[in-house]
C-alpha positions as CSV (number, residue, x, y, z in Angstrom):
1,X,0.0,0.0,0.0
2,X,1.6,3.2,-0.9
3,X,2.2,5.5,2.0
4,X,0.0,8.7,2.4
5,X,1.9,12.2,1.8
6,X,1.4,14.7,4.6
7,X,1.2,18.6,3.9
8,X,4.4,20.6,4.5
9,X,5.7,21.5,7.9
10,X,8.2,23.9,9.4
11,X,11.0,21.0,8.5
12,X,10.1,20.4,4.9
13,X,10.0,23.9,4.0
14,X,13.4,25.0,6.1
15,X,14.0,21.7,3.6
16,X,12.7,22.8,0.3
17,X,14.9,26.7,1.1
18,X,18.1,24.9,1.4
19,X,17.7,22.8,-1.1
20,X,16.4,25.8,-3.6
21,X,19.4,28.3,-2.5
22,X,22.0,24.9,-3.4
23,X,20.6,24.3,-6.6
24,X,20.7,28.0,-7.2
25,X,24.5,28.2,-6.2
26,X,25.4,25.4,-9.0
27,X,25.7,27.7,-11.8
28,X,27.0,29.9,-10.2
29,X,30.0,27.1,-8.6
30,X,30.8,26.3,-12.4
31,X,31.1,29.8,-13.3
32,X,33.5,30.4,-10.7
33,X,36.0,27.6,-11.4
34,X,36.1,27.9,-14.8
35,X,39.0,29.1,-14.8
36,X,40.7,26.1,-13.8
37,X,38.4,23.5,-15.0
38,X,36.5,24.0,-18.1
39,X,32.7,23.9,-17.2
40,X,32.4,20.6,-19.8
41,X,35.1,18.8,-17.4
42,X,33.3,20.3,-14.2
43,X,29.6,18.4,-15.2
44,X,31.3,15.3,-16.5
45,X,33.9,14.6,-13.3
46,X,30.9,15.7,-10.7
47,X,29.0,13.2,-12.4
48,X,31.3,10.4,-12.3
49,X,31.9,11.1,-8.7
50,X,28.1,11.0,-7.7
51,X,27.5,8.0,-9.4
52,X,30.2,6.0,-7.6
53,X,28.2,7.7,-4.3
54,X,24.7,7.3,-5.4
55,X,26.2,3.1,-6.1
56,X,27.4,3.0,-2.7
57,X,24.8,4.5,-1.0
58,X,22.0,1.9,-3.0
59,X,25.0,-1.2,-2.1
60,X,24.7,0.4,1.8
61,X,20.9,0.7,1.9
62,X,21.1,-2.9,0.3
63,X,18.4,-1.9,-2.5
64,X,18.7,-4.1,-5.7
65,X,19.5,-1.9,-8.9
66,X,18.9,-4.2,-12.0
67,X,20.5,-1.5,-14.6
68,X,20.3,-4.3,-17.4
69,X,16.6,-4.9,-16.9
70,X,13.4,-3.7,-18.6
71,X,14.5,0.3,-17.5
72,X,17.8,-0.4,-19.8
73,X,16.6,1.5,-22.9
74,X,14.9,4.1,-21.4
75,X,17.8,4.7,-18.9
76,X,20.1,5.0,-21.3
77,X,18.1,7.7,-23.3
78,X,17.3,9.3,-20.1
79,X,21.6,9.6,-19.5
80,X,21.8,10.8,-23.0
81,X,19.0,13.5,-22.8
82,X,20.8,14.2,-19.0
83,X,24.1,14.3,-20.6
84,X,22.7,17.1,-23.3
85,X,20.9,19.0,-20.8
86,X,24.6,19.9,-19.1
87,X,26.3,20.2,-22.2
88,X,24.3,23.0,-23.3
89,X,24.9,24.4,-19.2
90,X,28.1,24.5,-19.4
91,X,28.9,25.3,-23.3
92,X,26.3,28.2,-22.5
93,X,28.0,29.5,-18.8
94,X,31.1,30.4,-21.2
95,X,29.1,32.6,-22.9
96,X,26.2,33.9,-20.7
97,X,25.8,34.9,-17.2
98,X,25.4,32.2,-14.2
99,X,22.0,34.5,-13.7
100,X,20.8,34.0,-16.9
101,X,21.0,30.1,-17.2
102,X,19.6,30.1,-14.2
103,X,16.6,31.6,-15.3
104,X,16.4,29.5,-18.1
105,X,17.3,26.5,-17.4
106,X,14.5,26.3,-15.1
107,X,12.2,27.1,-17.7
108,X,11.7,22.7,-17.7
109,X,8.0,22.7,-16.2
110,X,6.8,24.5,-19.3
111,X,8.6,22.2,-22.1
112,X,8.0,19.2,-19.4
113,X,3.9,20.3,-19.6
114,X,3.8,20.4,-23.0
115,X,5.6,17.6,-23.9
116,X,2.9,15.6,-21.6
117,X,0.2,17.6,-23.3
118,X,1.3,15.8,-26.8
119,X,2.1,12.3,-25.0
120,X,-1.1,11.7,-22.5
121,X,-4.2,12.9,-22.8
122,X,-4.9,12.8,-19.0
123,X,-1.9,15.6,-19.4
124,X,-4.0,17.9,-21.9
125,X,-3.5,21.9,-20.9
126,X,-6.3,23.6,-19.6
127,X,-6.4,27.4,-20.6
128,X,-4.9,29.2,-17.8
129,X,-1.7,26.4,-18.1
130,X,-1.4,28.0,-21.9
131,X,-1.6,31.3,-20.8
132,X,1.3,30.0,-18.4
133,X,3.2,29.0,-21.5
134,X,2.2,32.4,-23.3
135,X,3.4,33.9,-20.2
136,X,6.7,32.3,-20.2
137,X,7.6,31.9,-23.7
138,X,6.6,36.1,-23.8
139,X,9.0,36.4,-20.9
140,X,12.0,34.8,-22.8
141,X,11.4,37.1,-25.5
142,X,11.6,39.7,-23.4
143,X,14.8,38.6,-21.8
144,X,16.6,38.1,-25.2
145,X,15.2,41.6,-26.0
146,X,17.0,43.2,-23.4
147,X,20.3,41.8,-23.8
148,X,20.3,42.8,-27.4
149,X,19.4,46.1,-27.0
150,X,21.5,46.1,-24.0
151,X,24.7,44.5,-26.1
152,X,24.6,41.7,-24.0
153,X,26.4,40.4,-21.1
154,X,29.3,39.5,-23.1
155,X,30.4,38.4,-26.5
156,X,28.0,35.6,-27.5
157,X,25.9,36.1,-24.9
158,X,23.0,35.3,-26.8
159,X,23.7,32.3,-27.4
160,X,24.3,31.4,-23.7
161,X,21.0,32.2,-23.2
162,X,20.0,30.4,-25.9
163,X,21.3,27.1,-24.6
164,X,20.2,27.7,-21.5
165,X,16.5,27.3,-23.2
166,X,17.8,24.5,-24.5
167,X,19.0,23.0,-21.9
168,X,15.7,23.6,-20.5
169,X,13.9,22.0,-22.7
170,X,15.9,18.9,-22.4
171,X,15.3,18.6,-18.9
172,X,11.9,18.8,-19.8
173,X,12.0,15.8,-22.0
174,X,13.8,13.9,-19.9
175,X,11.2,14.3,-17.2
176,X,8.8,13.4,-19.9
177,X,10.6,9.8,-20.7
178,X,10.4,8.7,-17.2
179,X,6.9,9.5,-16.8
180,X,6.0,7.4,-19.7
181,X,8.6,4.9,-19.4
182,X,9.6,1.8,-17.2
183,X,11.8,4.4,-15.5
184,X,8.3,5.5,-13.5
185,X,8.1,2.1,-11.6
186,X,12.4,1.8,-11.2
187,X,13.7,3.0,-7.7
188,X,14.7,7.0,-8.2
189,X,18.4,5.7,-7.0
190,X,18.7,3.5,-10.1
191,X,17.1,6.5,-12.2
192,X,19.6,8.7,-11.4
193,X,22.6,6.2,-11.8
194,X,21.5,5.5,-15.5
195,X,21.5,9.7,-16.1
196,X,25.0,10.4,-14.3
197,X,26.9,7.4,-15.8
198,X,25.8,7.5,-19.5
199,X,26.6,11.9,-18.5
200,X,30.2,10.8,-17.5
201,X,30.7,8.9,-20.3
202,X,29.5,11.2,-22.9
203,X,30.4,14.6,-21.6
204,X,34.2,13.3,-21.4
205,X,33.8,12.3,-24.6
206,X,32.4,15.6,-25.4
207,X,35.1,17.3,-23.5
208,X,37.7,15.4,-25.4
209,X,36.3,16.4,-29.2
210,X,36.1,20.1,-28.1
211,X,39.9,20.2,-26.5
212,X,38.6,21.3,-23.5
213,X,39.7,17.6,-21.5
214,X,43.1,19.3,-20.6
215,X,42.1,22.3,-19.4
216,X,41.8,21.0,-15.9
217,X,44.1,22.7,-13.0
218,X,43.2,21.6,-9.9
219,X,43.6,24.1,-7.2
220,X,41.7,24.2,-4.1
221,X,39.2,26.3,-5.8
222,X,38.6,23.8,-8.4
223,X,38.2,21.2,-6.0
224,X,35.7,22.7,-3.9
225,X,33.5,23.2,-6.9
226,X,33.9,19.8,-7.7
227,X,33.1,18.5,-4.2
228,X,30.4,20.9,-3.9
229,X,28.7,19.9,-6.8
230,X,29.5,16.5,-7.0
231,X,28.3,15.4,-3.2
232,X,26.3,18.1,-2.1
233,X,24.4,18.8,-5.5
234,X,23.8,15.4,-7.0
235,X,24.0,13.3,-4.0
236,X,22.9,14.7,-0.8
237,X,20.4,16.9,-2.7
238,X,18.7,15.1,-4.7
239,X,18.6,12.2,-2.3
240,X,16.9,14.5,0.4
241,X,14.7,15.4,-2.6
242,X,13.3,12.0,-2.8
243,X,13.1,11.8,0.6
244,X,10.8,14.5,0.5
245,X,8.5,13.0,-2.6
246,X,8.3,10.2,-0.6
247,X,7.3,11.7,2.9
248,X,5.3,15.0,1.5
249,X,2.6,16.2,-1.2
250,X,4.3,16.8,-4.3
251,X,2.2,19.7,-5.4
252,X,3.3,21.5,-2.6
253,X,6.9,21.1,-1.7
254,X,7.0,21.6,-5.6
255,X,5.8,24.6,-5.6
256,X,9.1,25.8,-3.7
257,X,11.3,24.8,-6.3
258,X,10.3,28.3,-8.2
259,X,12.6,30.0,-5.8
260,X,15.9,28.5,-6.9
261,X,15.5,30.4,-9.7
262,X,15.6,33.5,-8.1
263,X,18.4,32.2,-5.9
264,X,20.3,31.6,-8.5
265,X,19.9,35.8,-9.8
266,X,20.7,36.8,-6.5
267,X,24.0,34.7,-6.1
268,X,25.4,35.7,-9.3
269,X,24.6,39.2,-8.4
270,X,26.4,38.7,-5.2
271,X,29.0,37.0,-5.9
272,X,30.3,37.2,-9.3
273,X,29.2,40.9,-9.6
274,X,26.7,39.9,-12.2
275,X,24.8,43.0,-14.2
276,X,21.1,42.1,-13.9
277,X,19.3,45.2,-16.7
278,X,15.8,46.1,-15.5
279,X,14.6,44.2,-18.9
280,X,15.8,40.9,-18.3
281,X,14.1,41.1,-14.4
282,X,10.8,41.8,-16.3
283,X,11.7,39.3,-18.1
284,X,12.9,36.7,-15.7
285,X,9.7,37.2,-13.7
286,X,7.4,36.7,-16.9
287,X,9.0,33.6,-17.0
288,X,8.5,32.5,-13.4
289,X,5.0,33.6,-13.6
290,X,4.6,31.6,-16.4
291,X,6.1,28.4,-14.6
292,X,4.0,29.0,-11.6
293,X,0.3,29.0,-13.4
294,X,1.9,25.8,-15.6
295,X,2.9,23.9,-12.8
296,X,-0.2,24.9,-10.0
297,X,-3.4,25.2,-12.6
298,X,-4.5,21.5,-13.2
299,X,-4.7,19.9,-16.4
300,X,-8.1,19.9,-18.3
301,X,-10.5,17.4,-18.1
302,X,-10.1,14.6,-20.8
């Protein structure tokens, strides 16, 4: 029988803000280090290093992970849209600000909704959820407006933000594969080991085709961001995530998640020195509007 979720309490949310303000500072850890450590080496060494965790941690807990069962296929797709996702996050931090991506990268509930619109039709849209997506999708335009007129944040910073989308987007479809997959009834542990070691594998290989593989110095600053991002992001966070899911009503701790976003503005602001123009903020909070009436308004009725 599956267990019933309770509503949030003072723990989950003090919970849900640490965990938002963490995956906030992630962008903003890879900008930082990139100086030593290209960002393409950063994702792919972090994610070898939490998949030998996340395999200890399932050995430790003694829960069976059949990677070469009926999830293979899936998993392996899942890895490969995974590995995607954080190629266009860290091809796009050498180009854009660790604010901007962190905007749009976390545009994922809107693609995610409409790629279950197309797939399910107990997933159809009701009106306000597209005027969500109306919202949001105005709200990018907006963004890329203002760093156009504004000349950007950079040489090429357009298309930083452009992959940040994009990276979005694949986030959203991988969310969409293990909803309609065999990957919904595998144990999250085992989910996240097929997306971190197919990511090792193919963002070193990606790393190695672009020459950035050897630009790695390892200094203590470099290490930290590795550590950090590697154990604290996709280990300890995400397993306290589940933990949550498990324990909690989705809809509502998910409704925190919005704020890592604006974490993740704030951080680079703070501590990179970031420019944030007064048209990318409309912007930015178009777009987390947008995400808000996608992800709280329920679907229509079939």
């Amino acid at each position: 029988m599956t267990a019933a979720r309770q509503p949030t309490d003072a723990s989950a949310t003090a919970l849900m803000v640490l965990l938002c303000a963490l995956w906030g500072l992630q962008q903003v850890a890879i900008k930082v280090a990139a100086p030593d450590i290209a960002p393409i080496m950063q994702v792919a060494l972090r994610s070898g290093l939490s998949a030998a965790l996340v395999a200890g941690w399932a050995r430790w807990r003694g829960q069976p992970l059949d990677l070469l069962g009926p999830a293979l296929r899936p998993g392996l797709l899942a890895g490969t849209l995974f590995a995607v996702e954080f190629l266009f996050v860290a091809e796009g931090l050498r180009h854009t600000t660790a604010s901007h991506m962190a905007v749009f990268l976390y545009t994922s509930p809107v693609f995610t909704a409409l790629g279950l619109h197309l797939a399910l039709r107990s997933e159809r849209l009701s009106p306000l959820q597209w005027a969500g997506v109306l919202t949001a999708f105005a709200g990018i335009a907006v963004a890329f407006g203002g760093g156009l007129l504004a000349g950007g944040a950079g040489p090429g910073a357009l298309l930083g933000d452009l992959l940040g989308v994009a990276a979005g987007a694949a986030w959203g479809a991988t969310t969409v594969l293990v909803r309609r997959s065999a990957l919904s009834e595998a144990p999250p542990a085992q989910t996240l080991l097929y997306q971190l070691l197919v990511g090792f594998v193919l963002l070193l290989a990606a790393a190695a085709l672009t020459g950035q593989a050897g630009q790695v110095v390892l200094t203590p600053l470099a290490w930290s961001s590795l550590l950090f991002q590697g154990v604290v992001i996709s280990f300890a966070s995400y397993l306290a995530w589940f933990w949550l899911l498990r324990r909690y009503l989705a809809s509502r701790i998910s409704i925190f998640s919005f704020m890592t976003p604006l974490f993740g503005v704030t951080f680079g602001v703070l501590l990179l020195g970031e420019p944030v123009t007064p048209v990318f903020g409309a912007g930015a909070l178009l777009v987390l509007a947008g995400i808000t009436v996608v992800s709280m308004a329920g679907p229509r009725r079939a």
